[in-house]
C-alpha atoms as a printed R data frame, in Angstrom:
    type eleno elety resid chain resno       x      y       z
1   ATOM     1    CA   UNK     A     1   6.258 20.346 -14.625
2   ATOM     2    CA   UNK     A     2   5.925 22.441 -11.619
3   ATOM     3    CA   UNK     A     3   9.026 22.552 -10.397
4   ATOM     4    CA   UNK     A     4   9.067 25.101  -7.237
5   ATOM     5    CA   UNK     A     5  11.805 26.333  -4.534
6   ATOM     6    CA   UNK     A     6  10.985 26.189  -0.513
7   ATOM     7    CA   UNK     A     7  11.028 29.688  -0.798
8   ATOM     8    CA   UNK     A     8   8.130 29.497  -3.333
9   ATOM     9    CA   UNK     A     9   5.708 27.511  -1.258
10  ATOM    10    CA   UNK     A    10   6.119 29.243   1.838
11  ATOM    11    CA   UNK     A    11   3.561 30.604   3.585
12  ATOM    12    CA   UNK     A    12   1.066 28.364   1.039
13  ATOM    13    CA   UNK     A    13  -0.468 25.061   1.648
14  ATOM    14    CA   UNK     A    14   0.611 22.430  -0.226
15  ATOM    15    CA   UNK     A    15  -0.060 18.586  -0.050
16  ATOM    16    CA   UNK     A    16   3.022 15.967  -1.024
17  ATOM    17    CA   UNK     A    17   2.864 11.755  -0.757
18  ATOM    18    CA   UNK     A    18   5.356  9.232   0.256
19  ATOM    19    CA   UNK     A    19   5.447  5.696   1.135
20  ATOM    20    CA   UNK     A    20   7.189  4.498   4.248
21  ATOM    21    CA   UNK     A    21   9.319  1.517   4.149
22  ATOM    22    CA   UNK     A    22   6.482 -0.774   4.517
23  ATOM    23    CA   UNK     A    23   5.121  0.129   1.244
24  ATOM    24    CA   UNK     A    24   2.572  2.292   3.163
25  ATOM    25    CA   UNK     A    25   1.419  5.771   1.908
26  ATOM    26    CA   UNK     A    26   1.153  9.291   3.674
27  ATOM    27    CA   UNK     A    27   0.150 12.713   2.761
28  ATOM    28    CA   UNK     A    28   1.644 15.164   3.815
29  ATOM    29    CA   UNK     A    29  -0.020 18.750   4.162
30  ATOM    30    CA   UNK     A    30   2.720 21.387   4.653
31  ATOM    31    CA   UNK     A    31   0.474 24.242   6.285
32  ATOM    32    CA   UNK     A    32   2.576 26.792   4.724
33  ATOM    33    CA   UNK     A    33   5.419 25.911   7.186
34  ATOM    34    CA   UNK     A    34   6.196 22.657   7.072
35  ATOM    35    CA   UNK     A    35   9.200 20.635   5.286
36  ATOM    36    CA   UNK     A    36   9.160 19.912   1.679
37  ATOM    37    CA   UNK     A    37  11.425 17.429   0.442
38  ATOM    38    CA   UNK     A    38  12.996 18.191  -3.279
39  ATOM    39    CA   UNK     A    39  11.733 15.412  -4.753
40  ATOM    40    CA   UNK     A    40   8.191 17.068  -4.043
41  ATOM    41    CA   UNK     A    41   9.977 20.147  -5.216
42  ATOM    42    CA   UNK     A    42  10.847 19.300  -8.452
43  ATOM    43    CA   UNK     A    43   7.325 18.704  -9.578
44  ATOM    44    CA   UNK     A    44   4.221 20.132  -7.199
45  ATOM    45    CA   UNK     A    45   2.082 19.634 -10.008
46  ATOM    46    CA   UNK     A    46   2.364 15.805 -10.459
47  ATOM    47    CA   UNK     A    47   1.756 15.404  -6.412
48  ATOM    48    CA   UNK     A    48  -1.759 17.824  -7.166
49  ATOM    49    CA   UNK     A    49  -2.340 15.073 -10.065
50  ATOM    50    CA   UNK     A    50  -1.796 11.976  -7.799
51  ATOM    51    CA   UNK     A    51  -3.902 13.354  -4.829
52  ATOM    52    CA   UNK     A    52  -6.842 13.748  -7.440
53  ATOM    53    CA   UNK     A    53  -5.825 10.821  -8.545
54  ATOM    54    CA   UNK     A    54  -6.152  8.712  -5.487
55  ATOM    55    CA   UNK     A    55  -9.225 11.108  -4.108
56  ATOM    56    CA   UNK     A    56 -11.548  9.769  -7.462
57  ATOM    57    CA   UNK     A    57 -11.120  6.473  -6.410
58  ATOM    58    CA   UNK     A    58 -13.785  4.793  -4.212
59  ATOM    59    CA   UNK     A    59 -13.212  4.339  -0.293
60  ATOM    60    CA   UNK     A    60 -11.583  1.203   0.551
61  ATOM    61    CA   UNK     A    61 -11.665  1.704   4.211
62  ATOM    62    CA   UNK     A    62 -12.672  3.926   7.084
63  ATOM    63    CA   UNK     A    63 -10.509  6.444   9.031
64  ATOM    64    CA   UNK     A    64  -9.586  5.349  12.420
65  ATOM    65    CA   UNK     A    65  -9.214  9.205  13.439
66  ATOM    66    CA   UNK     A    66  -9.586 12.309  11.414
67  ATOM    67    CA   UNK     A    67 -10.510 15.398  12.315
68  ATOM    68    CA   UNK     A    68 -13.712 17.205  12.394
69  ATOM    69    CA   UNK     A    69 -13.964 19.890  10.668
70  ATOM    70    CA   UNK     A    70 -16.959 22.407   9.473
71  ATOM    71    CA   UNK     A    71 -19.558 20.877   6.806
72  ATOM    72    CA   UNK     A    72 -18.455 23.396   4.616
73  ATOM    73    CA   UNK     A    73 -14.823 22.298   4.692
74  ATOM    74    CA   UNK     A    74 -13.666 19.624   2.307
75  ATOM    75    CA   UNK     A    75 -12.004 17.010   4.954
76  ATOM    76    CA   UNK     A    76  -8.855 15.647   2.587
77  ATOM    77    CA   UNK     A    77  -6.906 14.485   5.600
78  ATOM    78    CA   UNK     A    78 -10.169 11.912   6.413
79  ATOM    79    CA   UNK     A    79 -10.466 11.091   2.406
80  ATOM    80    CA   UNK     A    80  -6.953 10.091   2.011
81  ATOM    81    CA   UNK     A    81  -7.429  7.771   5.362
82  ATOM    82    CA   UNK     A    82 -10.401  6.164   3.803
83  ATOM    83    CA   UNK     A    83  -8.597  5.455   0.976
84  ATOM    84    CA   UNK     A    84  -5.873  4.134   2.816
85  ATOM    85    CA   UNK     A    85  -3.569  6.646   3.327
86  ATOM    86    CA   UNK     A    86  -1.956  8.363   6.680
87  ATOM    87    CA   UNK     A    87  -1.954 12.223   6.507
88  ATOM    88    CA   UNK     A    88   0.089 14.307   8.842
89  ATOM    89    CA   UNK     A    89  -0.250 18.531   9.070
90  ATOM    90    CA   UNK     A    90   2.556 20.488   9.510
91  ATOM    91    CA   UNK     A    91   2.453 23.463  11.367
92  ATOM    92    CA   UNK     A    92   2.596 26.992  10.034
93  ATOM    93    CA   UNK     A    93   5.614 27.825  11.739
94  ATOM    94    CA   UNK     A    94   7.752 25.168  10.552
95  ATOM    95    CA   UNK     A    95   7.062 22.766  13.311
96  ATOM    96    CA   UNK     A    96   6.863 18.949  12.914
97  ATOM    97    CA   UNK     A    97   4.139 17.067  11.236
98  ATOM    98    CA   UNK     A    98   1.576 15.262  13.367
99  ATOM    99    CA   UNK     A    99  -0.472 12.630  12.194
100 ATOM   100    CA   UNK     A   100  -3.912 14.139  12.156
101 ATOM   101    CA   UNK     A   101  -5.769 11.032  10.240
102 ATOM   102    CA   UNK     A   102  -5.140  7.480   9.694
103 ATOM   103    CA   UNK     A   103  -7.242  4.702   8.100
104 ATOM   104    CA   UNK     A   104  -8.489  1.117   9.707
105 ATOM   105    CA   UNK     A   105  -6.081 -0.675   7.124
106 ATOM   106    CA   UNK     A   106  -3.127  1.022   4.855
107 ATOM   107    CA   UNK     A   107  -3.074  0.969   1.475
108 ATOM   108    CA   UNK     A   108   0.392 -0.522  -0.314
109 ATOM   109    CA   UNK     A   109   1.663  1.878  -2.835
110 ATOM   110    CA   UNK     A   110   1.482 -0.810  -5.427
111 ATOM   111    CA   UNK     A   111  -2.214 -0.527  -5.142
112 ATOM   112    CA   UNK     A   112  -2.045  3.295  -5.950
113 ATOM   113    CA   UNK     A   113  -3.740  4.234  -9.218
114 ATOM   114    CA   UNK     A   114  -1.063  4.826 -11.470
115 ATOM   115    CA   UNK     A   115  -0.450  8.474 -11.863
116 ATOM   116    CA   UNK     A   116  -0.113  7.780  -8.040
117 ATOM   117    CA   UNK     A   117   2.465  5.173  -7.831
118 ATOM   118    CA   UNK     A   118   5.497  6.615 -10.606
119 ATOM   119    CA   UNK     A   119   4.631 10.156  -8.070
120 ATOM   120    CA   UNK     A   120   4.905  7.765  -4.691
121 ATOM   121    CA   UNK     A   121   8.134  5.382  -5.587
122 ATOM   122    CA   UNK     A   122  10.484  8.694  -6.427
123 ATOM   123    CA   UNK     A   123   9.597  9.769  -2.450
124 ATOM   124    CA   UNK     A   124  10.078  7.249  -0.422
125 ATOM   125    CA   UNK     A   125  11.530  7.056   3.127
126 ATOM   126    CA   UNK     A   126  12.735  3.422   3.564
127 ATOM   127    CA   UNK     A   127  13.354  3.576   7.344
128 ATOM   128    CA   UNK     A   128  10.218  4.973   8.780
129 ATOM   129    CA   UNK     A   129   7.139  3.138   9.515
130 ATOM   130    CA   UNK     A   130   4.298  5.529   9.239
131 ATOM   131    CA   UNK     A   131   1.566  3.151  11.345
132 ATOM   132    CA   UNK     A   132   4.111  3.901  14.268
133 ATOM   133    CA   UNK     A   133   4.905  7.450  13.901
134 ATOM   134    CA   UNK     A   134   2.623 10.334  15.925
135 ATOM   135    CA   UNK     A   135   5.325 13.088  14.687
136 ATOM   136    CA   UNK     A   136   7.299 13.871  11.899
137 ATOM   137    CA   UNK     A   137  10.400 16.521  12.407
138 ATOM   138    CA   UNK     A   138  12.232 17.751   8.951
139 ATOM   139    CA   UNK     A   139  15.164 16.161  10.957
140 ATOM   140    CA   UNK     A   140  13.350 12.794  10.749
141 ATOM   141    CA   UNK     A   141  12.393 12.815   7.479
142 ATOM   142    CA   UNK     A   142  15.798 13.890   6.218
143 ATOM   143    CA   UNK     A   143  17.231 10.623   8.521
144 ATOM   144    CA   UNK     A   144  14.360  8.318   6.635
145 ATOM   145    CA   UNK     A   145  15.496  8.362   3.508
């Protein structure tokens, strides 16, 4: 179990899912900055194991927007969206999250691969709707749930 403080991961990127209350899924990259929510917390290494996870499956869709970045950067936020899932980027100074990618058509979360899902239903946030969300502040996370 990789159980981890705020104070640990700060100032070190780390990645974290949820589903929204539509049964849609989001990762969320924390830029070394950004919010993490103790449910991510209490085990960082079983979020690692469910973004592998979901990244070895096959693309299901394409990403509406993702960002370009440099061939020799691996693009996760445009994976995840062609696999279904929204990502958002914090920024480095603590700032909100802002949806950076998004895919043509969400995935549900009961369509995760396993290992996914029992990571995904622990963090959920039933009163946001990720399809309609730009920007993500701590404060609106901490109100989602």
């Amino acid at each position: 179990m990789g159980a981890k403080s705020a104070d640990d991961i700060l100032g070190t990127e780390y990645d974290w899912l949820a589903a929204d209350g539509d049964g849609h899924v989001a990762l969320f990259s924390t830029a070394g900055g950004g919010y993490a929510p103790e449910a991510f917390l209490e085990d960082t290494d079983a979020h690692a194991a469910a973004i592998e996870a979901i990244l070895a499956h096959p693309t299901i869709t394409s990403a509406r927007f993702a960002p370009a970045l440099a061939a020799a950067c691996e693009n996760t936020w445009k994976q995840v969206a062609e696999r279904g899932l929204f990502a958002f980027d914090a920024d480095i100074d603590g700032g909100p999250y802002q949806l950076i990618a998004a895919p043509q058509v969400g995935i549900n979360v009961a369509d995760l691969p396993e290992t996914a899902f029992d990571v995904v239903r622990r963090l959920t946030f039933p009163r946001l709707k990720f399809v309609t969300l730009r920007t993500l502040s701590m404060q609106a996370l901490l109100q989602g749930r």
